[in-house]
C-alpha positions as CSV (number, residue, x, y, z in Angstrom):
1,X,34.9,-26.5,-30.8
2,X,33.6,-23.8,-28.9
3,X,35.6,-20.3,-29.4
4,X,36.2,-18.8,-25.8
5,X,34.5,-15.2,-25.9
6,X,37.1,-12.5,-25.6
7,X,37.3,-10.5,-22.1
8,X,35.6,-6.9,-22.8
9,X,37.8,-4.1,-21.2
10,X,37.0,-2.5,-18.7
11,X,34.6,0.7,-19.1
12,X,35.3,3.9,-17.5
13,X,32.7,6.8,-17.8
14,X,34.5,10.6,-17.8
15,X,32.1,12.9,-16.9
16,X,33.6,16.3,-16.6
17,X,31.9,20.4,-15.5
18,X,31.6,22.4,-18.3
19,X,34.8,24.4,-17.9
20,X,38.3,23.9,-19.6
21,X,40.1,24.2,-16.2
22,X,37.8,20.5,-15.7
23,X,37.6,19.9,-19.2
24,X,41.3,19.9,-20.6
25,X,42.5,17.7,-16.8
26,X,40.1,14.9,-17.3
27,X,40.4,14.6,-20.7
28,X,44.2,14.2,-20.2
29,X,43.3,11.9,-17.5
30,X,40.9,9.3,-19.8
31,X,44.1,9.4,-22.3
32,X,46.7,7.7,-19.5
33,X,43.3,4.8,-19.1
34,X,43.3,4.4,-22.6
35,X,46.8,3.9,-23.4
36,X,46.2,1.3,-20.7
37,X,43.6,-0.4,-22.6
38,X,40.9,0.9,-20.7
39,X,37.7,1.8,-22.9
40,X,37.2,5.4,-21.7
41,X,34.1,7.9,-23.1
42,X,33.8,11.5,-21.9
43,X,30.4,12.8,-21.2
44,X,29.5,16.4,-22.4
45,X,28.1,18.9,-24.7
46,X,28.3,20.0,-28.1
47,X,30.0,22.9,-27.3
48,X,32.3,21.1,-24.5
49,X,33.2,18.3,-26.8
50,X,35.0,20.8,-29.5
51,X,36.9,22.0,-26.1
52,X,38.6,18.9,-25.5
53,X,38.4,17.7,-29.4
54,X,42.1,18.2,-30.2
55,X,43.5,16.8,-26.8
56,X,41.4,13.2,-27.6
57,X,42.5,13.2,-31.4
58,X,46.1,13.5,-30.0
59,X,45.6,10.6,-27.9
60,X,43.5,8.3,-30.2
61,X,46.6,8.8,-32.7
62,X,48.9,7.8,-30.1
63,X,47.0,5.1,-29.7
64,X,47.3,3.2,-33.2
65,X,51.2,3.6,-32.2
66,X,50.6,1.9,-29.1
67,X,49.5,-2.4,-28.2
68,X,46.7,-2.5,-26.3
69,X,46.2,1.0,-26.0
70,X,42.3,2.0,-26.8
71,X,40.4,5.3,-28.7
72,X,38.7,7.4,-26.6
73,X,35.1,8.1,-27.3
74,X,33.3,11.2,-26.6
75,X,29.6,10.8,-26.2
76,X,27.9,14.3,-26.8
77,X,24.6,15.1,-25.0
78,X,22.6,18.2,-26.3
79,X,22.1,20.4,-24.1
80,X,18.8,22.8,-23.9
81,X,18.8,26.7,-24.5
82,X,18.4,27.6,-21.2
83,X,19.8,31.5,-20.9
84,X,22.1,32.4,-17.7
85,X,20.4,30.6,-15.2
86,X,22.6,29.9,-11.5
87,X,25.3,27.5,-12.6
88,X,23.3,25.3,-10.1
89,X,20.4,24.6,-12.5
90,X,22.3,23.7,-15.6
91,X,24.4,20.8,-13.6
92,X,20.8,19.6,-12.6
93,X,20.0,19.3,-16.3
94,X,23.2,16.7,-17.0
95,X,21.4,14.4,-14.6
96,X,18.9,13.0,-16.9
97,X,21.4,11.9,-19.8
98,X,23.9,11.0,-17.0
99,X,21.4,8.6,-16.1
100,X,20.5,7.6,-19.5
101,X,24.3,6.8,-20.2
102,X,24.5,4.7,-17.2
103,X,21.4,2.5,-17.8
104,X,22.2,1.8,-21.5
105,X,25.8,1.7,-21.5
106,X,26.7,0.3,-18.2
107,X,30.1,1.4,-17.2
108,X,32.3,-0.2,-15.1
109,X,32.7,2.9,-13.3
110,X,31.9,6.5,-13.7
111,X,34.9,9.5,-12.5
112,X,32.4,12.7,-12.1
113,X,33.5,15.9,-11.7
114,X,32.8,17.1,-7.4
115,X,30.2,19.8,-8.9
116,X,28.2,17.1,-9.6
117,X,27.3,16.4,-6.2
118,X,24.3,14.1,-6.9
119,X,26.7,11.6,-8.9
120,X,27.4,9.7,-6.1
121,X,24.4,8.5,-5.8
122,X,22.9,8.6,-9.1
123,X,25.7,5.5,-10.0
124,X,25.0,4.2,-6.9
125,X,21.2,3.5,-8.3
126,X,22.8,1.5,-11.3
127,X,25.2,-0.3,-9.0
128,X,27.8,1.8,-10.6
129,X,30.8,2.8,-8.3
130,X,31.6,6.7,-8.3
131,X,35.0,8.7,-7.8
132,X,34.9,12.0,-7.5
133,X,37.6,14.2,-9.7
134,X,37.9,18.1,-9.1
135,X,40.9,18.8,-11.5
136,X,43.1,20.2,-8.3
137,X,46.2,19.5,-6.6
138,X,45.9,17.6,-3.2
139,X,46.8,20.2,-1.6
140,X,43.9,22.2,-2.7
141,X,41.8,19.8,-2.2
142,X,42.5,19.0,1.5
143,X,42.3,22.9,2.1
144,X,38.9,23.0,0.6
145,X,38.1,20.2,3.2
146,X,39.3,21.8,5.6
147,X,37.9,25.2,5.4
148,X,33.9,23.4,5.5
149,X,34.8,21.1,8.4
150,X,35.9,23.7,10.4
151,X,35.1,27.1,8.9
152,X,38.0,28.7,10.6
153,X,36.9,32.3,8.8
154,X,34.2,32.6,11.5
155,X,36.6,31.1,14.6
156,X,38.9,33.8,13.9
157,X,38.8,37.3,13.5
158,X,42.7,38.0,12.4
159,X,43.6,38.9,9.3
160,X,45.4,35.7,8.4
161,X,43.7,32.4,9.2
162,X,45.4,29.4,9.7
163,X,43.9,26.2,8.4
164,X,44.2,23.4,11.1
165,X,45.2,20.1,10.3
166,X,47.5,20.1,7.6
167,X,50.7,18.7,7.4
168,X,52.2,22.2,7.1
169,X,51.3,25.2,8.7
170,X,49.1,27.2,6.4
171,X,47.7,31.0,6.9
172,X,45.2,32.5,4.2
173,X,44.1,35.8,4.6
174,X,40.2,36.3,5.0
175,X,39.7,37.8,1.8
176,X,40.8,34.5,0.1
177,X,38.4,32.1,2.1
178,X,35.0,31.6,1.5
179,X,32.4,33.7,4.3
180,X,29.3,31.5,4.6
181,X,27.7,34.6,6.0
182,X,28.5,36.8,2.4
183,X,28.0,33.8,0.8
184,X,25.3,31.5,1.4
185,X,24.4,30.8,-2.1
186,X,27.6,28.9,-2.1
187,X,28.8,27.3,1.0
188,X,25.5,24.9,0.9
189,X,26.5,23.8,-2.3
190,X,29.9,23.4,-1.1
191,X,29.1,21.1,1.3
192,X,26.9,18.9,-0.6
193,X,29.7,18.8,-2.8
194,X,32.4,17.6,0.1
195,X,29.7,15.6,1.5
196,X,29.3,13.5,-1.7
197,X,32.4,13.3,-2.0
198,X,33.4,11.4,1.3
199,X,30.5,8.6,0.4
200,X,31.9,8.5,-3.0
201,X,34.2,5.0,-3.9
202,X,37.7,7.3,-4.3
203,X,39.0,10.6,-5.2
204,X,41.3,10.9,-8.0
205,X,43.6,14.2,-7.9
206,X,45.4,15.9,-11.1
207,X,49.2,15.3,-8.9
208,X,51.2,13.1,-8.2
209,X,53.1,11.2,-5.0
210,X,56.8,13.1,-5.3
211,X,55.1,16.9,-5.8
212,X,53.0,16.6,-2.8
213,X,53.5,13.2,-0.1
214,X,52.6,14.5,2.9
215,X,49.2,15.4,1.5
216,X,49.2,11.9,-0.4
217,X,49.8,10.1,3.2
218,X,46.9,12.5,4.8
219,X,44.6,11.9,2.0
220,X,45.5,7.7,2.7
221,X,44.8,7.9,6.0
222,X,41.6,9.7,5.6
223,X,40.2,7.2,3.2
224,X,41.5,4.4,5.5
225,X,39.4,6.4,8.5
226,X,36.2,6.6,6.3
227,X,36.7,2.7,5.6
228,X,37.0,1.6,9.5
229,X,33.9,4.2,10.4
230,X,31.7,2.2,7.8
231,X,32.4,-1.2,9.1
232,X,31.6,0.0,12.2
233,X,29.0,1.1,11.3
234,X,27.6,-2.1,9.7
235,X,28.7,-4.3,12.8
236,X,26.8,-2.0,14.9
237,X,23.6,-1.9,12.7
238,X,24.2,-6.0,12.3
239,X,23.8,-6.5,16.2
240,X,21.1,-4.1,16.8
């Protein structure tokens, strides 16, 4: 008699930036998958990995107390010697062994940190799908959006700025916002980043519903907005 093969779990690739304030979230985040029997391994370097070493052990102990819960793995990449280059370049080096991972491991998905703006379609080459994780609130997040879809620093020159849009009426003052004209190192990167982001498969957020719902509700409808635009836009290139 043939023994039925058991069902593998499902396979979610963590793929953090190299800094705790992304580090210590998704770690925390690939310990809630686990102890839901998701198979979850975090992506980073040597150094990183001793970072976020203590919060995984803590988890994968809590996991031999728990059925059905899984151990975290962390798969360490090195990482070359490369001085104090623009933060830009080192994130360009991950892309290789981010790659690598994907072809040879074949997760069933991949949550990548936003500053990783070429994730999106990196997995997307494997036939991976992507969701994008920033280690914010929602609230942050949709203020971030809103300030490179409308850049209200330039359509305004008061000292407070409100940020259209938003459930609530929010004012920042100028010296909190980002300038595209004192900054352009950083607002092109920026909107790669959102860019990638809005073709990405989801957005997961370090919140939750009762500490911020209106956001929750904005953030629902945007995706259900994205999700209409695109079928649109595949009837319309279907009857061309």
């Amino acid at each position: 008699m043939a023994i039925k093969d058991e069902q593998k779990p499902l396979h979610i690739l963590f793929f953090p930036f190299l800094a705790p304030g992304h580090l210590i979230p998704i770690a925390d985040m690939a310990a809630l998958f686990a102890a839901r029997g998701v198979k979850c391994t975090i992506l980073t370097t040597p150094v990183n990995a001793q970072v976020i070493r203590s919060a995984v052990d803590r988890a994968n102990d809590a996991s031999r107390c728990t059925e059905g819960a899984l151990a975290i793995d962390i798969a360490v990449v090195p990482f070359p010697d490369v001085g104090l280059p623009p933060a830009s370049r080192p994130v360009r080096l991950l892309r290789e062994p981010f790659n690598r991972f994907l072809a040879e491991d074949r997760p069933d998905a991949v949550v990548a940190d936003s500053f990783f703006d070429w994730a999106t379609d990196a997995a997307a080459e494997h036939g991976v799908p992507r969701m994008e994780f920033l280690g914010g609130s929602l609230f942050s997040r949709t203020c971030i959006d809103c300030m490179l879809r409308y850049n209200p620093v330039e359509a305004t020159p008061d000292a407070l700025v409100l940020l259209p849009g938003l459930p609530h009426r929010v004012e920042l003052r100028r010296s909190q916002m980002i300038n595209p004209k004192k900054r352009p190192e950083d607002w092109p990167l920026l909107q790669r980043m959102n860019a990638a982001d809005q073709r990405s498969y989801g957005e997961v957020f370090n919140s939750f519903h009762d500490l911020e719902p209106d956001y929750l509700e904005k953030a629902r409808r945007a995706v259900a907005g994205r999700l209409v635009d695109e079928l649109m836009a595949r009837r319309r290139s279907v009857n061309v």
